[in-house]
C-alpha positions in Angstrom: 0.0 0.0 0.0 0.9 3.3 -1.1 1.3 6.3 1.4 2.4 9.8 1.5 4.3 9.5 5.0 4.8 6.8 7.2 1.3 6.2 9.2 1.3 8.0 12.5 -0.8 4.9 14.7 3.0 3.8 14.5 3.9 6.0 17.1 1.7 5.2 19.5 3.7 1.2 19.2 4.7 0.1 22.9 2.9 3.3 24.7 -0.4 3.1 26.2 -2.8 5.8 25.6 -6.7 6.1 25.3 -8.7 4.3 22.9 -10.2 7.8 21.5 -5.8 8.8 20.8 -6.2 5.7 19.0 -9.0 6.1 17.2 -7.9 9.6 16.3 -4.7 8.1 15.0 -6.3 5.7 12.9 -8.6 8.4 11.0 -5.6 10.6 10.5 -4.2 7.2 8.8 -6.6 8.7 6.1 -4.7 11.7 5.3 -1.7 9.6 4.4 -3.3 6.7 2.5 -3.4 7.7 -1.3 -6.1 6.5 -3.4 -4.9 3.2 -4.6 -7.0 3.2 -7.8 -5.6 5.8 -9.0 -2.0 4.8 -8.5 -2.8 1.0 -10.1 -4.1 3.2 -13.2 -0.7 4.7 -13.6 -1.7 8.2 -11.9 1.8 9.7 -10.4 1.7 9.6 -6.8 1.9 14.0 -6.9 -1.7 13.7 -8.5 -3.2 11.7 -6.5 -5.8 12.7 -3.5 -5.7 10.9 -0.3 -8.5 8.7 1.1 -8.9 11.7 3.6 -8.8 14.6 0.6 -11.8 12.4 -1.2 -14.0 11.9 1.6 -14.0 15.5 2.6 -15.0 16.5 -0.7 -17.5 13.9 -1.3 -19.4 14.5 2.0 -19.2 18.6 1.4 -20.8 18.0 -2.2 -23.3 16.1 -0.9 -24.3 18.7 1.7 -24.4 21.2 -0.7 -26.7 19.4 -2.9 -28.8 18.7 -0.5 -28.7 22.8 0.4 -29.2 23.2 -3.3 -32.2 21.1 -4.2 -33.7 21.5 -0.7 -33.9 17.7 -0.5 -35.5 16.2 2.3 -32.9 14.9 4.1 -31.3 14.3 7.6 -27.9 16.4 6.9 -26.5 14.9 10.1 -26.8 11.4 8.0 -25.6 12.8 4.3 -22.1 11.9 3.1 -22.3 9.3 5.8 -21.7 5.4 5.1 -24.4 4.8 8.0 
C-alpha cells in the first residue's frame, strides 16, 4: 500500500494511551493513504488525492446538494456510510 508519509498509529507502538488517541490516530491514517485506484491506473503519486482529501469533498458536495435542491434529508446522516 501506497502512502504519503509513514502512518502516525505507528507511534503510538509500545505506549499506552486512550482508545479515543487511538481512534484519532487511525482516522488521521486517512490523510496519508493515497487512493490506490488511481496509483494502479498509472496516476503519479503527486496527483493523486488521499482517502482523507476524497471523503472530505464527497461529504461537502453532498451537503451542498442537498442545500441546493432543498432535498429532504437528515444532513446529520448525508455523506455518511451509515
Amino acid at each position: 500500500m501506497h502512502t504519503k508519509a509513514p502512518l502516525p498509529i505507528a507511534l503510538l507502538e509500545g505506549k499506552t494511551t486512550l482508545p479515543i488517541i487511538e481512534a484519532y490516530f487511525e482516522f488521521n491514517h486517512l490523510k496519508q493513504l493515497y487512493r490506490q485506484g488511481w496509483l494502479r491506473h498509472g496516476i503519479e503519486p503527486k496527483y493523486c488525492e488521499s482517502v482523507a482529501e476524497h471523503s472530505f469533498g464527497v461529504a461537502l458536495l453532498a451537503l451542498f446538494l442537498a442545500d441546493e435542491y432543498s432535498l429532504d434529508l437528515d444532513k446529520t446522516k448525508v455523506g455518511s456510510s451509515a
